[in-house]
N, C-alpha and C positions, 0 to 999 in steps of 0.2 A: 158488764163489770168483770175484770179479769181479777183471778187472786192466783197467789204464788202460794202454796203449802209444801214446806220444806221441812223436814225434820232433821237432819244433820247427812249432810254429804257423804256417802261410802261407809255409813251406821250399817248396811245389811249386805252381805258380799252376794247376795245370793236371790232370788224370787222366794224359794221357799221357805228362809230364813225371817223375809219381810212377813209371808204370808201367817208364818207362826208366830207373830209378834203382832199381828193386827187378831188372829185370833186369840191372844191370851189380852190383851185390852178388852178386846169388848168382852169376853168370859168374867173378867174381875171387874169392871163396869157394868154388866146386864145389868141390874136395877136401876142405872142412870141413863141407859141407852136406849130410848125408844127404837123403834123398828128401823123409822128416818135414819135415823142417826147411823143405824147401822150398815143401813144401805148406801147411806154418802159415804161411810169408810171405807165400805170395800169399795166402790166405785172409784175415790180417789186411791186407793190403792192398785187399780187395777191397770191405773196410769203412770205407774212411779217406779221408772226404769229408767231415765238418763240424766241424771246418773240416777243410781238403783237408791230407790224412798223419796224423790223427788216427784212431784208432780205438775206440769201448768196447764190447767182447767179454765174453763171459763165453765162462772157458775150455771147457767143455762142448760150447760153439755152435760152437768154433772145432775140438772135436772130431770133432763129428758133421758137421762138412763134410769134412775132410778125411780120414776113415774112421778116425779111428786114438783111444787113449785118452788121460784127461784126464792122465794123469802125462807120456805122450811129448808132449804139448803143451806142460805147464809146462817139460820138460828143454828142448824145441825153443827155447823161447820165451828161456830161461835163456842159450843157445848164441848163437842171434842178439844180445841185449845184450851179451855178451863180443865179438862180433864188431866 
């Protein structure tokens, strides 16, 4: 299964920019973020450079980095857009 997770096009001019906006999310989310969760964020963030916050994962890929299975990734992934 392929997903697109896009947050908005040219929202971060920079990596490190991106990276301080993925940590002040899960900072003001911990009690909503289990560990998963967290792990799929950064992971799909680790991918989202062309253009910069953009990402395209197949969830599998996004599994096998962060040790865990493809349904705790769809849930994680599910959690983070409600968020």
């Amino acid at each position: 299964m392929n997903i697109t997770a896009t947050y908005r096009e040219n929202v971060f001019s920079n990596k490190e920019e991106m990276d301080k906006a993925v940590d002040n999310h899960i900072y003001h989310n911990a009690d909503k973020l289990p560990t998963s969760n967290r792990k799929v964020l950064r992971s799909i963030a680790g991918h989202a450079f062309s253009p910069m916050g953009t990402a395209h994962l197949k969830i599998e890929t996004i599994a096998g980095e962060v040790g865990c299975s493809e349904s705790t990734v769809s849930r994680a992934i599910k959690r983070l857009v409600e968020l």
